[in-house]
DOLOKOL-892269 format. One record per residue (C-alpha): residue in one letter; x, z, y. Coordinates in steps of 0.02 Angstrom, whole numbers, plus 50000, padded with zeros to 5 digits. Each point is the difference from the previous one (the first is absolute). Layout:
<nodes>
AXZY
...
</nodes>
This chain:
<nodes>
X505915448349607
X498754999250140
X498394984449996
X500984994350155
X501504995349900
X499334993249875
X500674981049970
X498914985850033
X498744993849877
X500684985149965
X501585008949933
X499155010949883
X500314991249826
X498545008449929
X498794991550069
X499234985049966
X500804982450051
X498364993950108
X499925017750091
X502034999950045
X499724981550078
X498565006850080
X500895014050093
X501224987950040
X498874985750062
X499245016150124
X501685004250047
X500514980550055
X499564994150166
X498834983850025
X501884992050054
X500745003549851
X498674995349898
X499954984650054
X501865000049970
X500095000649813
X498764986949971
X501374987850010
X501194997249859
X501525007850085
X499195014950074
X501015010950079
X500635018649987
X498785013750064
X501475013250006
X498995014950065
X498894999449833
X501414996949894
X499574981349957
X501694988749985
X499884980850058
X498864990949850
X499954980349935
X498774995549883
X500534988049856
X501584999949889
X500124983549883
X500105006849808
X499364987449917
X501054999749855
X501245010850052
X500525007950175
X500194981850103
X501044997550174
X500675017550006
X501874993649904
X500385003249845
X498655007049879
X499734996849809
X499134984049978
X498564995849868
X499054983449940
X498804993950107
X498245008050000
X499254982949875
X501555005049897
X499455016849976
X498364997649984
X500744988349842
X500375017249905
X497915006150021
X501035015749982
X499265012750126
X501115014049943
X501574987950053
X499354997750162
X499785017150044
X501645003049970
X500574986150086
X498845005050153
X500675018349979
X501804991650031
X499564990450137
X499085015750080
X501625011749961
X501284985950076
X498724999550148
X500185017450040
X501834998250000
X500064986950126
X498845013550093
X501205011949972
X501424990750090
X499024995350136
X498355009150036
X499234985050087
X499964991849818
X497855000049981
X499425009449850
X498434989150002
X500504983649902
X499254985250008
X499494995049826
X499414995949869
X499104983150029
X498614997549917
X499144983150040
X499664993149830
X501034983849963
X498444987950001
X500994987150058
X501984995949915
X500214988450167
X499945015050088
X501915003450095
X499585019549978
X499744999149804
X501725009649964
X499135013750097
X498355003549900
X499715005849824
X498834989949915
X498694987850010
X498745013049926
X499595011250129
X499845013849883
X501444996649907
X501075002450174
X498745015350049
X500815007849835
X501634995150028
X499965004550207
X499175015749968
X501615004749890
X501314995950111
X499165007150147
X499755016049893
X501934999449979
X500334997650201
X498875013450038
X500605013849868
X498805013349902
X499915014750122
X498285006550069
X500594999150185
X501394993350053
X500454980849946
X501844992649963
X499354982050095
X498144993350053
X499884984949951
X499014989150077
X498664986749929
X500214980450043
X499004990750048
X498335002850037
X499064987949964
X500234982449919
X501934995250049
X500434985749914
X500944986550082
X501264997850134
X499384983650068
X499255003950167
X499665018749934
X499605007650158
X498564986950045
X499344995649799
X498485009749969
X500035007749817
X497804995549929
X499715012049888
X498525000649958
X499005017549932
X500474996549805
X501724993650024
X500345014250133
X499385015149898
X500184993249812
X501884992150062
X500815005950158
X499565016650037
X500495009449801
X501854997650052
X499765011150136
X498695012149908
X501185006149881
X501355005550090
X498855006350127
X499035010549870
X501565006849929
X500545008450164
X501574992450013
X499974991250146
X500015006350169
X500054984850116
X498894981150000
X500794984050083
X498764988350065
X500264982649970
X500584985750115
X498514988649947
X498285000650040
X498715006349880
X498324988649997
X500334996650168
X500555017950076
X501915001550035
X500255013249844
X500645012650129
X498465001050071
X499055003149838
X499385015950038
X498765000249870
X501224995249857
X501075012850071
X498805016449984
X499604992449817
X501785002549961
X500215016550072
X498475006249915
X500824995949810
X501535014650045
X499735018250011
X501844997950118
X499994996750202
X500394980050021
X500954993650154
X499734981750007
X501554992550092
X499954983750067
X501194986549926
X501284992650127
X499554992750152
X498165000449926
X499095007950151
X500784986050120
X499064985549858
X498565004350045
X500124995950167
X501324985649999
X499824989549818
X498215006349965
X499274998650164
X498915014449935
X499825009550149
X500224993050161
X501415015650080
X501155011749926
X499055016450064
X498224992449901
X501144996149859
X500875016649991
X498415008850015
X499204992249873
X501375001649887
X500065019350016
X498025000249985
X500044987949830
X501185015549944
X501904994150027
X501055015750041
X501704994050019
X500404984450113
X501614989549937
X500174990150151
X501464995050130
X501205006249871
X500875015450065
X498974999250182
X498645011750011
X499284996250154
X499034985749999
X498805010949868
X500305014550079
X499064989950185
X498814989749891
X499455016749897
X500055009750174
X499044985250118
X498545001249843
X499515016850004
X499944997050214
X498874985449969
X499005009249883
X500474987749858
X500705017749895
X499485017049996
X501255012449986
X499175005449823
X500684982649958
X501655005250041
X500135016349913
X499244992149853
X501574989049984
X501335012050036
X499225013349897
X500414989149847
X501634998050075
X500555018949999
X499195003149846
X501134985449923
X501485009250052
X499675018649950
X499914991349806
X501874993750045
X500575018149994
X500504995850213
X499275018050066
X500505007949828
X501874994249967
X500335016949909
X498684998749852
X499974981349986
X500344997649823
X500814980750024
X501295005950092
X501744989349959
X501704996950062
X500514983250056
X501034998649865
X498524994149894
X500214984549989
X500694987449870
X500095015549875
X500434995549815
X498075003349954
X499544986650120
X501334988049926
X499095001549837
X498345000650051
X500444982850110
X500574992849832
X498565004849879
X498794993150139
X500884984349979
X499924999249841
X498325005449970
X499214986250130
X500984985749908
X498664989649921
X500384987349853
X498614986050019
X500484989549855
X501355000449865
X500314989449862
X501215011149920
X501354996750126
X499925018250049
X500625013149979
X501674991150030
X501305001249835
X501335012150080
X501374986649924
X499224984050102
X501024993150145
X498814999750124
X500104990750177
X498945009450123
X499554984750152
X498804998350168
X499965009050142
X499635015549928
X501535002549869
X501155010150080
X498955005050165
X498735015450050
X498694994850118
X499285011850149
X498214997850100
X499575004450140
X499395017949950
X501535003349886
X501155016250051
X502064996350000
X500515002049821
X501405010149955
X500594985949874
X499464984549918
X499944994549820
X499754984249958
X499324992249847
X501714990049947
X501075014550058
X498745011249896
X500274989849847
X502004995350009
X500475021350002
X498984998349837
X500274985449927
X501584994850055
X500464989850167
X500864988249842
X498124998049946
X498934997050152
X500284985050101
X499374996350178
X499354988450134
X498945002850144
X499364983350030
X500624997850170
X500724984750077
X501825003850052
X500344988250148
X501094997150159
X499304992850163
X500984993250117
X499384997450198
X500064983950043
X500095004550191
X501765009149956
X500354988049848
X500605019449932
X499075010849867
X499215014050019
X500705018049943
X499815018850043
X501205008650114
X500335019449959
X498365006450086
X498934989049920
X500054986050155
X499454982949906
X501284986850100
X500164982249990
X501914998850003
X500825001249792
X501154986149937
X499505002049822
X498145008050017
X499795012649883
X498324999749885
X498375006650045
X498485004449855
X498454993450040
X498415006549896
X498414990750007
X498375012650001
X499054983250009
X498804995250134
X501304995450138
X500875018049993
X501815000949969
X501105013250011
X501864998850024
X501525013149933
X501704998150065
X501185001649849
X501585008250047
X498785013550070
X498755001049873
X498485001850180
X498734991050042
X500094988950178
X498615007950094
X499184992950160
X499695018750080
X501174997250146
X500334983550097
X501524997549923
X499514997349815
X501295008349899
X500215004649787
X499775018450023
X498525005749905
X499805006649849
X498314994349959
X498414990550057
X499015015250093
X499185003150185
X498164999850061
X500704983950035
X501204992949862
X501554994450083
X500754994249854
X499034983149951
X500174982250050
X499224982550009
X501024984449995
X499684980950040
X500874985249908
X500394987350108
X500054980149948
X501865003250010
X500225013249873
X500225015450122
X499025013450029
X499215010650154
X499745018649956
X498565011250082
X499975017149991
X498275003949924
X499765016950123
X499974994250167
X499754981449961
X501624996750095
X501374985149955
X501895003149940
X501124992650118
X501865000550035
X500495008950179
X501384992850095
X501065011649998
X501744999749914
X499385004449845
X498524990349972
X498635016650002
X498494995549888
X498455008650100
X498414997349963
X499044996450171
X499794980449994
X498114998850030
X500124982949901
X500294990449864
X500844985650121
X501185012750070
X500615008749840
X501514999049915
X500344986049868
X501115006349864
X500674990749850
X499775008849837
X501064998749854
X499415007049825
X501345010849922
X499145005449867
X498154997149932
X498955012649968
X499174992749867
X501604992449911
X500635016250029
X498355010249910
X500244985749854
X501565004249952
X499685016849986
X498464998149895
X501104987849889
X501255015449975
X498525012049930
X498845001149857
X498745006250141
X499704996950168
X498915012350105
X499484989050159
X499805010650146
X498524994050122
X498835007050143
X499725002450155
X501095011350135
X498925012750082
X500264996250157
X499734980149973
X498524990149967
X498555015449991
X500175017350095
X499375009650116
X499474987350160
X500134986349853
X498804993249872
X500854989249852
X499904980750036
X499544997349804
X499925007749852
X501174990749900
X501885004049969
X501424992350104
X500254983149966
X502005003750018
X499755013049857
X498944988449886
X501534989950008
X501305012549957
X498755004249850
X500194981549964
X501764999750002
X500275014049900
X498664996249880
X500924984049956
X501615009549951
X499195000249828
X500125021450004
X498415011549976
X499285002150189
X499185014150049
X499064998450166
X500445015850111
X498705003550139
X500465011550141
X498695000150131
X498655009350110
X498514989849908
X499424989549885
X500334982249986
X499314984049925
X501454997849865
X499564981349950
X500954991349869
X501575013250006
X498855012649928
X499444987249851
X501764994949966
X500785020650008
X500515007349831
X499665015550109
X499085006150173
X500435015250088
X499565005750174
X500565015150109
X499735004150173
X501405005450128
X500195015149915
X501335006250082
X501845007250004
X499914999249798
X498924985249979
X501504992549897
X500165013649879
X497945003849985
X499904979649957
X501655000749877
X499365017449910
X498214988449941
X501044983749981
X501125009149880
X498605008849903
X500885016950062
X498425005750062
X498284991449942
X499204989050111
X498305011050049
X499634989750177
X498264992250026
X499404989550134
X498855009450130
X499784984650084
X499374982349903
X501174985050001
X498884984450038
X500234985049897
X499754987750168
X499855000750152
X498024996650007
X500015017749893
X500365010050127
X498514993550142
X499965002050191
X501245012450083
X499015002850138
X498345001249894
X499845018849951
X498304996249909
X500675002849831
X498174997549916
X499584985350075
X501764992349975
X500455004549840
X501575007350034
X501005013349918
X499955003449813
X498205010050031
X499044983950028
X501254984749970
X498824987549866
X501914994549945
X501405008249934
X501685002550090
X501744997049923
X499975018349990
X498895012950008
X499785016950081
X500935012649886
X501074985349901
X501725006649937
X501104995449837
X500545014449895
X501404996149878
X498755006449862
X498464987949937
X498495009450032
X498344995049913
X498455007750051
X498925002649865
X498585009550046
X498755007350133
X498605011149983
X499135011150139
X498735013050024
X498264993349945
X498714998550134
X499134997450082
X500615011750124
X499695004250202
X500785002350144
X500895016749976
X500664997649859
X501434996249929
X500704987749866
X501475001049858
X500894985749937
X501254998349869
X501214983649978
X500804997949829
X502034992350030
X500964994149869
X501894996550032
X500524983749887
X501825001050072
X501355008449975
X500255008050155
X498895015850056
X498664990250134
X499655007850145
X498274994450046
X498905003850171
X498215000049896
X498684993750159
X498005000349972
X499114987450082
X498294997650054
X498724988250027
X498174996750013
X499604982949934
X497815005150042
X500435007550177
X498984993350135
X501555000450094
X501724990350008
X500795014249902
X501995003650011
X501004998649860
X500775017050012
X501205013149924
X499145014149981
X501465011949889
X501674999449948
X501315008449888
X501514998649926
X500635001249795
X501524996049920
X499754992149841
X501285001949880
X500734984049904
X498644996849863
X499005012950034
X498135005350098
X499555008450146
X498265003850090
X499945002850172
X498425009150087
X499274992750165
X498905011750090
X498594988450118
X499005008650135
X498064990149972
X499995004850206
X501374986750015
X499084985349932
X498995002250165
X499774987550151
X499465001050156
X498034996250014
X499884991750171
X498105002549992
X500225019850013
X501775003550047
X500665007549858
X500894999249832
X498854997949859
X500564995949818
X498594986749929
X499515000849839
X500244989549857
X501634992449895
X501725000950059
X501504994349901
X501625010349967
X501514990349958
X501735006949943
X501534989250061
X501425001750053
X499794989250170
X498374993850099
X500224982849936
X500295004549802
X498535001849895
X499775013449869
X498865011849909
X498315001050062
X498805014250011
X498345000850059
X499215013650147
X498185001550019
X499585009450164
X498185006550022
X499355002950178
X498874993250146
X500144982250038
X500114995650182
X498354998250064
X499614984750103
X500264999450187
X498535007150101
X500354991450175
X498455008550068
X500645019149975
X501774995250037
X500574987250105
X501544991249915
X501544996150074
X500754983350020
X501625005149942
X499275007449846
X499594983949912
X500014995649826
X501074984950055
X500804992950151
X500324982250033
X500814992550156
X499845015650110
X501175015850017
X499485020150026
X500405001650184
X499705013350117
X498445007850047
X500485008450156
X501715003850065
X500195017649940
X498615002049816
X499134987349878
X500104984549904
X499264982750030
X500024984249957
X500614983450081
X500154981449975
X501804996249938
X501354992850120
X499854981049996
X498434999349898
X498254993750055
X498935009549891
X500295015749874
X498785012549897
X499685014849916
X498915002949850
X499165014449946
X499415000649827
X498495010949924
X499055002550153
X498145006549996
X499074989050103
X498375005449943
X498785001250150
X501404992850127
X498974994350153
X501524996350117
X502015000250016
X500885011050135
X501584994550028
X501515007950122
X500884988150057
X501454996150136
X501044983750032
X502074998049995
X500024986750154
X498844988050113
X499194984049887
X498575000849859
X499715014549883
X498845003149890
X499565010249846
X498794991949863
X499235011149847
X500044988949837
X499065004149849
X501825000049877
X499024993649880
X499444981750033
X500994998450157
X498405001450125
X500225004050177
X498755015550024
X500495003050172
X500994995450164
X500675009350133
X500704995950141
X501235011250080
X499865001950216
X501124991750070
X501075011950143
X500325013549911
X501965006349944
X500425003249802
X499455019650038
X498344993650101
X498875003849818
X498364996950005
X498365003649895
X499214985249940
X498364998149893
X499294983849964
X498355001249862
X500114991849828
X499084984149968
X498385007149907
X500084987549853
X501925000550000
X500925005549824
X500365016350053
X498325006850055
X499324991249831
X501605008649923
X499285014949852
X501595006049971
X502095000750042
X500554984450095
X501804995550040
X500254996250198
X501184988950077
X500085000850207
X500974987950069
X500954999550174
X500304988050106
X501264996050130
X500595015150087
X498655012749930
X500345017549951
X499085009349884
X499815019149969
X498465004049913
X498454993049913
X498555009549963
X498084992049926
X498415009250086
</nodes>
C-alpha cells in the first residue's frame, strides 16, 4: 500500500489516545471546533465523527432512557460499604447503558455519575444521591462503582463517568446564588478526598462543576480548583458544565456582566463542554465565536477544550466499533443476572437500627404490613423504568401466606362532592376527573405531612395529576422535574375544602361545561372549587384493625422522593411526618409488637416512635425489588449486614446550619460533633451479639511512612453467626487542632455463635495528616492519638494508643512569609471570599455582620517593627482592619481602608508598631487576632 493511502492518524488504533485526538483536532476546522464545545455537537461526516451529547443519567441504574434494571439509591448502597457490590452494580448499569446505545446511537456513553458531594448536611433534598457523610468513605465507595461503569480494559471504556459536583454542593435553597466557605482545612482535610480517590484511581473521565459558588467564585469558574483536580489523574478530564450553568453566571450570579465575558471565562477557568439552551447550540456557538473576535479567547483556548472532547470519545470505542470490547445488543437489559443482583443490593443496604428481639420475624406470626410504604415501590427523579415492582407486603404474603399478612396503607378513603354541581366527583374512561356522579365513588388520600397530599382514584388504582389543565387520575406515580401529582387543601369554617395543585400553584375548580371538568387554573383560593368530603373509610381505623389482627405490625413510614427534599428542594425539617407518627400511634395501640419501617432518601429525627419500637429498620428506594431485599432481612433469610454511611441525628440542633459548610467551626458531621447522634456513622444490627474484646496495634512511636496493624478480638454471645463491619477510629485528644473523629479502616468477620474472631485493620500513619495552613501541606504532628474499635462512630470500644514521632509545626514567621487571611487558625464573623475574579482566596466581613476576625496562633513576632496589611473594601461606608495582641485583647494597630476603591481595588498598607506595644516587647510566639470592620477585605498580613 502506498504512504498516500495510508488511513488517517486518528484511525490508526495503535496509537496513543492524546495523539489520535490530536490528528483529529488538526484535521477540524476553527467552525467545527467551535461546534462540539456545546453539549449536542454535531456530526463532522467527512472525518467520520457521528452527532455527540454529553451526559447520560446512571446514577443508580440507566435513568430516562425506559425500562432498565433498577437498584437502591446511591445512600442505600453505600449502606452495604461493600465495594465489590458496587462494581458490579456499576458494571450493570454500564452494560444496560450500552444497550440503550445500541438501539439508538445518540444514547451518550459518557454518564453522568456518580455524585460525590459528601452528605454533610441530612436537610439536604439531594441526600438520596451521595454516598456518605465521610468523604472518604464515598471516595471508596464512588471509586468502585465508577470502576464498574468504566470496565477494566487499557483503552477503550464501557461508560465515562463523570464526577459531581465540584466543589461544596450542598443545599438546594437558592443553590445557584449560596456561596459554599470552605475554608483551607475543611476544603482539603473534607471536601476535596471524595474527589481524590476516584480521580487517583483513573476511573473517571469527566468533572461537573457545581451550581454554587466556592468562597465567593461561581464554582464553574474555579479554574484553580479545576487544574488541582486534573493534576490527581494520569486520564484526560473534560469538565462539562451542569445545566443551564454557563447562563448563572450571567443571570442569577450576576458574575459577569455579558454572556461573551462569561463564556470566555468559563472556557479559560477550564470548562470544556457547555450544557446550555438545552438542545440549541447557537447561542454558545456566537458567544464562544464573538470572544475569540474580541480577543476575550485565544484559539489555544479552544483546542484545549475540544481536545479533551475527542479524546473522551476515542475511549468510547466511537472510531474503533470493531475492537471495542463492551460491545452489546440491546437486548441487555433486565437480564436474569440483573434481577438478582437488583435484589441482593436491596438486601444488602437494609439496615436494622434497633431490635429488641422482634426480628427476625417468626415465619408462623400473622403479620399486618401498614403506611404508605406496604404494598408500594417508590421512584426519584433519577430512577430508570423498572421492569417490575415488588413490594414489601406482596414480598412477604408469596412467603408467608396472603392468610398471614394483613394490610393497610394508611390512606384516607373519601368522596368529595362539588358544591357548584351539588354532584361528586369521579373519573371518566380517559382519566377526565368530572363533577357530575350520583353516588361519588371513593378517592384515597395520603398525607406526606407538611401540606402535601396526594390523591388515587380507586376504581383505577392512578394518581390525579395536575400536568394538563384538565386535572385527571391518570398517573401512575408522583414523578416530573415538577411533581404533578401533589396537592394542598384549605378547610373552610363550613367543613369543605379548596384543593391546590402544589406544581403550578393553581386552584381546582369545576368548568361549566356539561360535565362539571375539574381544571386546575383558578389563580385563587376565592375562586376555587368548594367540595364536600365524606370519610369512607379512615386510614388510621383502618391501619388499627389490621395491627389488632397480627402478632406484629411493621409500620411503613418516609418520605416520597419526589416530595418534601429533592433535587430543586431542601427538606422543611428533619423530623418524620406528623401523619405517619400518627399511624405509628394507631397501630402501636393495637397492643401487637410494632416494628417501625423506614423507607426514605435520608435520615430522620425518629422522636418518641423510635423509643417506643420493639424494632427499627430503614431502607432507601431501593428499587424494583425493594420488597423482597427488605422481606429476605425481616425474615432472617439473609443476615442483616447494612450499616449507616450517613449519621442519624438525635435533634434537629445536631445536624447545624445547611448553608454553613464550615464543618470545624460548626461542629457538624460525626468528625467534629461534641454530641452524639441517635446513630452513628457505620451503625447496623446483626442478628448475632457481637462483643469486642480486644485491641492492640503496632507499638510506636512511628512516622509518617509508615504503616500500622491492628487486631480487634469479637466474641459472638448469640446464637446466630454475627456479621460485624469492625471500624477503627481515631482521635487526638493533645492535637493543637480541632481534630476529626474519623474512620480510618474497616473489615468485615463473621463470628460464629459462641465463638471468636480477630479482624486485622491496616492504618496508613500518612492518613492521620492535616492540612498545615502555615505551609500548605499535609503534615502528620507528633504525639498521642487514640485508636478505638466499634462498630459505629458513636459506640465506644477498645482503646489503643499511637505515638507518632516527627517535627512539630514551627511557629508562623510573618516576616519570611506573608500569611493569608484565609489561612487562619480561626474565623469568626467573616467568610473566605474571592480574591480576584479568576485566582485566590480572601477574606471578608460576613453578610449582615458589623465586625468579624481571624486569628492566627504561634506567630514569631520577635523584632516586628511594623504590620503590612493588603487590604480592599466590599462597598462604600467605614472599613477598617485593627491588629490585636490575642492574648489580652489589646488593639496593636488600626487601619483604615481608602475609601473609592472596588472589592478587587487591593492595596498595600503599612502602619509601624507602637515601640512599647506587647508585640515589639514580645520574646517569643504570640497569638494575633486582626479584626475587620465594616466592609473591609483582607488578604494578607505580614510583620517587618
Amino acid at each position: 500500500m502506498l504512504v498516500a493511502d495510508a488511513p488517517p492518524a486518528w484511525r490508526d488504533a495503535t496509537l496513543p489516545v492524546r495523539s489520535r485526538a490530536e490528528a483529529l483536532l488538526v484535521a477540524l476546522t476553527p467552525e467545527e471546533r467551535i461546534a462540539l464545545l456545546h453539549q449536542h455537537a454535531p456530526a463532522v461526516p467527512r472525518l467520520g465523527l457521528a452527532a455527540f451529547r454529553t451526559g447520560s443519567e446512571a446514577l443508580h441504574g440507566v435513568a430516562w432512557l425506559g425500562t432498565a434494571t433498577v437498584f437502591p439509591q446511591p445512600v442505600g448502597l453505600a449502606a452495604s460499604w461493600d465495594t465489590d457490590l458496587l462494581e458490579r452494580v456499576g458494571a450493570v448499569v454500564g452494560t444496560e447503558l450500552r444497550a440503550k446505545h445500541a438501539a439508538d446511537p445518540t444514547v451518550s456513553l459518557n454518564v453522568w455519575a456518580p455524585v460525590v458531594n459528601p452528605l454533610r448536611h441530612p436537610g439536604w433534598g439531594r441526600t438520596e444521591e451521595g454516598f456518605s457523610s465521610d468523604p472518604h468513605v464515598t471516595a471508596l465507595l464512588a471509586t468502585a462503582y465508577a470502576r464498574g461503569l468504566r470496565g477494566d480494559d487499557p483503552v477503550y471504556w464501557r461508560t465515562v463517568p463523570t464526577l459531581k459536583h465540584v466543589l461544596g454542593y450542598g443545599n438546594e435553597t437558592d443553590r445557584a446564588v449560596t456561596s459554599s466557605n470552605l475554608p483551607p482545612r475543611v476544603l482539603r482535610e473534607y471536601e476535596l478526598p471524595a474527589f481524590r480517590g476516584p480521580l487517583r484511581a483513573g476511573v473517571v473521565g469527566a468533572l461537573m462543576p457545581s451550581y454554587n459558588l466556592v468562597n465567593g467564585r461561581p464554582a464553574h469558574l474555579c479554574g484553580e480548583l479545576l487544574d488541582e483536580l486534573r493534576s490527581w489523574s494520569d486520564e484526560s478530564l473534560l469538565v462539562v458544565s451542569d445545566a443551564a450553568a454557563p447562563g448563572n453566571v450571567v443571570t442569577f450570579q450576576r458574575y459577569h456582566d455579558d454572556h461573551v465575558a462569561s463564556h470566555a471565562a468559563l472556557l479559560r477557568a477550564g470548562v470544556d463542554s457547555f450544557t446550555d439552551n438545552d438542545a440549541d447550540a447557537g447561542p454558545t456557538v456566537a458567544r464562544l465565536t464573538a470572544a475569540l473576535d474580541r480577543g476575550l479567547l485565544e484559539p489555544a483556548d479552544v483546542d484545549r477544550a475540544v481536545l479533551r472532547h475527542l479524546e473522551l470519545r476515542i475511549r468510547t470505542g466511537e472510531l474503533d466499533p470493531e475492537l471495542d470490547p463492551w460491545r452489546v445488543g440491546p437486548d441487555a437489559i433486565d437480564l436474569p443476572a440483573h434481577r438478582a443482583l437488583a435484589r441482593e443490593s436491596a438486601a444488602r443496604g437494609v439496615v436494622v437500627l434497633a431490635n429488641d428481639g422482634a426480628l427476625p420475624l417468626d415465619p408462623l406470626a400473622n403479620v399486618a404490613v401498614v403506611g404508605p410504604h406496604a404494598e408500594r415501590v417508590l421512584h426519584d427523579w433519577y430512577s430508570g423504568t423498572p421492569p417490575y415492582l415488588v413490594g414489601l407486603a406482596p414480598s412477604l404474603a408469596t412467603r408467608l401466606g396472603t392468610h398471614a399478612v394483613h394490610v393497610a396503607d394508611g390512606a384516607d378513603r373519601i368522596t368529595l362532592t362539588a358544591t357548584s354541581t351539588g354532584r361528586g366527583v369521579r373519573a371518566l374512561a380517559d382519566g377526565t376527573l368530572v363533577a357530575d356522579a350520583d353516588e361519588p365513588p371513593g378517592h384515597d388520600l395520603t398525607d406526606w405531612g407538611d401540606g402535601l397530599l396526594t390523591l388515587r382514584d380507586v376504581g383505577r388504582d392512578l394518581l390525579w395529576s395536575g400536568a394538563r389543565w384538565a386535572v385527571r387520575a391518570d398517573a401512575t406515580r408522583v414523578g416530573g422535574w415538577v411533581a404533578q401529582e401533589s396537592f394542598r387543601r384549605t378547610r373552610h369554617d363550613d367543613g369543605t375544602w379548596s384543593l391546590q395543585h402544589a406544581g403550578s400553584g393553581r386552584w381546582l375548580r369545576v368548568q361549566h361545561d356539561e360535565a362539571g371538568t375539574l381544571v386546575a387554573d383558578a389563580p385563587d383560593a376565592a375562586l376555587a372549587e368548594r367540595f364536600r368530603v365524606d370519610l369512607l373509610r379512615s386510614g388510621a381505623a383502618a391501619v388499627a384493625d389490621a395491627a389488632a389482627a397480627a402478632d406484629v405490625v411493621l409500620v411503613t413510614v418516609g418520605n416520597d422522593p419526589h416530595l418534601h427534599g429533592r433535587e430543586t428542594e431542601d427538606r422543611p425539617h428533619l423530623d418524620l411526618p406528623a401523619p405517619q407518627v400518627a399511624l405509628w400511634r394507631a397501630a402501636r395501640a393495637a397492643g401487637a409488637r410494632a416494628v417501625l419501617v423506614v423507607v426514605s432518601s435520608y435520615p430522620y429525627v425518629l422522636g418518641p416512635a423510635g423509643d417506643e419500637a420493639d424494632a427499627v429498620v430503614w431502607s432507601c428506594h431501593a428499587g424494583q425489588e425493594l420488597g423482597n431485599g427488605l422481606a429476605d432481612v425481616l425474615l432472617g433469610e439473609a443476615e442483616p449486614t447494612g450499616r449507616l454511611a450517613q449519621e442519624w441525628p438525635a435533634d434537629a440542633a445536631q445536624a447545624g446550619d445547611l448553608l454553613d459548610q464550615d464543618v470545624i467551626a460548626t461542629h457538624a458531621t460525626s468528625w467534629y460533633s461534641r454530641t452524639r447522634p441517635r446513630y452513628g456513622l457505620g451503625h447496623g444490627l446483626t442478628y448475632g451479639a457481637p462483643v469486642y474484646d480486644d485491641l492492640w496495634c503496632t507499638p510506636g512511636p512511628v512516622r509518617d511512612g509508615d504503616g500500622v496493624v491492628a487486631h480487634v478480638t469479637v466474641t459472638n454471645a448469640g446464637d446466630r453467626p454475627a456479621h460485624e463491619l469492625v471500624q477503627l477510629y481515631v482521635d487526638a485528644p493533645e492535637h493543637r487542632l480541632a481534630y476529626p473523629h474519623r474512620v480510618v479502616a474497616h473489615t468485615r468477620v463473621v463470628v460464629p455463635p459462641g465463638g471468636t474472631a480477630v479482624a486485622t485493620l491496616h492504618v496508613a500513619v500518612a492518613d492521620l495528616a492535616v492540612w498545615d495552613v502555615t505551609r500548605d501541606r499535609w503534615v502528620v504532628e507528633p504525639g498521642r492519638y487514640v485508636l478505638t474499635a466499634a462498630p459505629s462512630s458513636a459506640h465506644d470500644g477498645p482503646r489503643a494508643d499511637l505515638w507518632v514521632a516527627g517535627d512539630p509545626v514551627p511557629p508562623r514567621d510573618l516576616r519570611t512569609r506573608p500569611a493569608r487571611a484565609v489561612d487562619a487558625d480561626a474565623l469568626a464573623g467573616v467568610d473566605p471570599a474571592d480574591l480576584t475574579p479568576t485566582t485566590g482566596t480572601c477574606v471578608q466581613v460576613r453578610r449582615g455582620h458589623p465586625a468579624g476576625s481571624v486569628l492566627l496562633r504561634d506567630c514569631d513576632v520577635a523584632g516586628a517593627a511594623a504590620v503590612e496589611l493588603t487590604v480592599a473594601r466590599t462597598r462604600a461606608g467605614d472599613a477598617a482592619v485593627e491588629l490585636l495582641d490575642a492574648a489580652d485583647g489589646s488593639v496593636q494597630v488600626r487601619i483604615d481602608v481608602p475609601a473609592g476603591g472596588g472589592r478587587y481595588d487591593w492595596c498595600t498598607l503599612t502602619t509601624p508598631l507602637a515601640p512599647d506595644s506587647a508585640l515589639t516587647r514580645a520574646d517569643g510566639p504570640r497569638d494575633l487576632r486582626l479584626r475587620l470592620l465594616g466592609s473591609a477585605r483582607l488578604a494578607t498580613v505580614r510583620l517587618t
